[in-house]
C-alpha positions as CSV (number, residue, x, y, z in Angstrom):
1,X,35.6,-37.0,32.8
2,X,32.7,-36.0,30.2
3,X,31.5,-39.0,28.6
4,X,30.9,-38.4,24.4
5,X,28.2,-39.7,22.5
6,X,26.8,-39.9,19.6
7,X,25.7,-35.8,17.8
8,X,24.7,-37.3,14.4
9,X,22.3,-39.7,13.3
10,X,25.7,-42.1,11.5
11,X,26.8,-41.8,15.3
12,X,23.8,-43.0,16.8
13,X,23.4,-45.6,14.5
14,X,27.0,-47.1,15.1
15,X,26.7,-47.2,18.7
16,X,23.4,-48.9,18.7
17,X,24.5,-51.4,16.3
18,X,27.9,-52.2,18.2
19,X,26.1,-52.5,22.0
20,X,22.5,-53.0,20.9
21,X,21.7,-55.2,17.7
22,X,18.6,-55.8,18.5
23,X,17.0,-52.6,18.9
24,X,15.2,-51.3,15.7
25,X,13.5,-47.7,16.9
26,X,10.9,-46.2,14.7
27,X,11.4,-44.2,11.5
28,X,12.9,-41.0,11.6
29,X,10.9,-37.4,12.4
30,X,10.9,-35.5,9.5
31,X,12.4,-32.1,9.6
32,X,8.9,-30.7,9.1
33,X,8.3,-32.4,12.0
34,X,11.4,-31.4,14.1
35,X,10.3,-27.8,13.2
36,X,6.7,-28.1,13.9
37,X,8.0,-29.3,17.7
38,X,10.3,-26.8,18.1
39,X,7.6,-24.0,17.2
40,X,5.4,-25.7,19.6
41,X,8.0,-25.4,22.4
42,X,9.7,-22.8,21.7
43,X,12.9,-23.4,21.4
44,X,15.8,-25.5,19.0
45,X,15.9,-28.9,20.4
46,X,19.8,-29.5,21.3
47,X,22.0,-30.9,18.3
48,X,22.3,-34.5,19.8
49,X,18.9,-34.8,20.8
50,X,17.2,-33.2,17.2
51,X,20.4,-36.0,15.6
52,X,18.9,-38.6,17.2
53,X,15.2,-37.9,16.2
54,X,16.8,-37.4,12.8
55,X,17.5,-41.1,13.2
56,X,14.5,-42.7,15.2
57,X,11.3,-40.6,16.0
58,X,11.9,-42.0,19.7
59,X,11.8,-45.3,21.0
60,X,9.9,-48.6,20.0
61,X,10.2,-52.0,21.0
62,X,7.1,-53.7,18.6
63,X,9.9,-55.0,16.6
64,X,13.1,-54.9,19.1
65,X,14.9,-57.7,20.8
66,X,13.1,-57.2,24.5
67,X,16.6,-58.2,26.1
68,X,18.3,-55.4,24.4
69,X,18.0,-51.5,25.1
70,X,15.0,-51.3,27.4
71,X,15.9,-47.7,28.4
72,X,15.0,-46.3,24.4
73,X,11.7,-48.0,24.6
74,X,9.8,-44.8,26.3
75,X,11.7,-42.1,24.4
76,X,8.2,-40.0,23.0
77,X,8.1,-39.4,19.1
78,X,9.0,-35.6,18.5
79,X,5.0,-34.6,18.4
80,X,5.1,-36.2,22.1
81,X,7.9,-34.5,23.7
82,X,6.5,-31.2,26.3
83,X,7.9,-29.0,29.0
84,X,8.0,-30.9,32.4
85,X,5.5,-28.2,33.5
86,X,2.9,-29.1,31.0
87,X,2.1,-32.7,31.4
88,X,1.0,-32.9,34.6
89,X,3.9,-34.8,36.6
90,X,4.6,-31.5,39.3
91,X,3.2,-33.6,42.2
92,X,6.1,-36.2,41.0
93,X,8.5,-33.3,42.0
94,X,6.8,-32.3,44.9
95,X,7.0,-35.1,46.2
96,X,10.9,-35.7,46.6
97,X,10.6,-33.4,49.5
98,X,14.3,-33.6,50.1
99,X,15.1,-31.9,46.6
100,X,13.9,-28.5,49.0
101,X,16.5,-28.8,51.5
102,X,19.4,-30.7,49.7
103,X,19.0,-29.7,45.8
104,X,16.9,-26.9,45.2
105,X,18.9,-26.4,41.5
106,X,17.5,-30.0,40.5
107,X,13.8,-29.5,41.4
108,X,14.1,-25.9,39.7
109,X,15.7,-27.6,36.8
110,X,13.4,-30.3,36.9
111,X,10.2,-27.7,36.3
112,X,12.5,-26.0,33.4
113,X,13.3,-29.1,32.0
114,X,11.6,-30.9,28.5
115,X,10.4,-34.4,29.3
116,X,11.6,-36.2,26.7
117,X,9.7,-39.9,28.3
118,X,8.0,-41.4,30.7
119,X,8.3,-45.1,30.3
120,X,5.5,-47.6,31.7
121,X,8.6,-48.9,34.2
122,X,8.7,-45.4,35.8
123,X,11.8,-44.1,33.3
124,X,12.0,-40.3,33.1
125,X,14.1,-38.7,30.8
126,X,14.0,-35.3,31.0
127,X,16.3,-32.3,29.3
128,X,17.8,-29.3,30.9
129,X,17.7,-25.6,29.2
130,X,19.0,-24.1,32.3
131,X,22.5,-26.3,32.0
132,X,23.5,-25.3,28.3
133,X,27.0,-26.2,27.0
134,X,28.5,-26.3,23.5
135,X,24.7,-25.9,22.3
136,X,23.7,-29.0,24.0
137,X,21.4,-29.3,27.5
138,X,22.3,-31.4,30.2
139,X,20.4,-34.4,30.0
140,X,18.7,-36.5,33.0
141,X,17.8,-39.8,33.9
142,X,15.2,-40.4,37.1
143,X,13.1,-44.1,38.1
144,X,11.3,-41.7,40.8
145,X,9.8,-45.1,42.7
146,X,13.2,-46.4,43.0
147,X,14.5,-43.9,45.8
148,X,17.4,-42.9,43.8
149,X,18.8,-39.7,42.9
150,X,18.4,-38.4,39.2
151,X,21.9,-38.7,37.2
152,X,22.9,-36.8,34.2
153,X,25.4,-36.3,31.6
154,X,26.6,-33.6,29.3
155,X,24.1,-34.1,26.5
156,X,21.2,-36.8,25.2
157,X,23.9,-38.4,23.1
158,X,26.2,-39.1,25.9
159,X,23.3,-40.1,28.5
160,X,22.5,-42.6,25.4
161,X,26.3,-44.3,26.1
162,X,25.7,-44.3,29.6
163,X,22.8,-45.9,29.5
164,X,22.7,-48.0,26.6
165,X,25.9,-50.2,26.9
């Protein structure tokens, strides 16, 4: 079963108001902005993922209730947001040693993918160009401390419902 979420900026603001009151984000990128980051990378960020920038320039919790939504607080503003490859974290890969023998796809996708945050409790959230569907990449959660296996969903806007609930 796929799991929907939010693709618009209306649809990201309902869900957060009905499971997340408290939260408050940051203002939204511009679309100068959104285009400036996509130049930078190289590529159209996916439709959920660009919605929800649209709608907050990534997370903030200056303002937010600190019981509500911890796992937007480390989402970078669009001028933050890089390829996995470019910000330094490949030892964090290369050090899962057992992604060699028992996943090779996820560390490959993991190098290939656009980090998206790195939160001071050890959140990644990372997205996945190599796992494209209906325009929108596969998106990942991974604590890489907490000995647990990444998870994913179909897009940023459904990894949003499963992790903001």
């Amino acid at each position: 079963m796929t799991i929907t979420g939010p693709v618009d900026a209306d649809g990201f603001r309902a869900h957060l108001a009905a499971v997340a009151p408290g939260w408050v984000g940051r203002e939204p990128a511009s679309e100068a902005a959104l285009l400036a980051a996509e130049q930078r990378l190289g590529v159209r960020l996916p439709p959920s993922y660009r919605a929800f920038l649209a709608f907050s320039n990534g997370g903030d919790h200056e303002d937010s209730d600190p019981e509500q939504v911890t796992a937007l607080y480390s989402l970078f503003p669009v001028e933050q947001v890089q390829w996995w490859r470019d910000n330094g974290l490949e030892e964090t890969i290369d050090g899962w040693e057992h992604y060699d023998d028992d996943e090779p796809e996820l560390r490959l996708a993991m190098r290939a993918s656009l980090l998206i945050a790195d939160g001071d409790d050890g959140g990644l959230w990372y997205l996945d160009p190599t796992k494209i569907e209906d325009g929108e990449w596969r998106a990942w959660t991974w604590w890489p401390g907490s000995g647990e296996e990444p998870t994913s969903e179909s897009s940023f806007g459904a990894k949003v419902v499963a992790e903001v609930w």
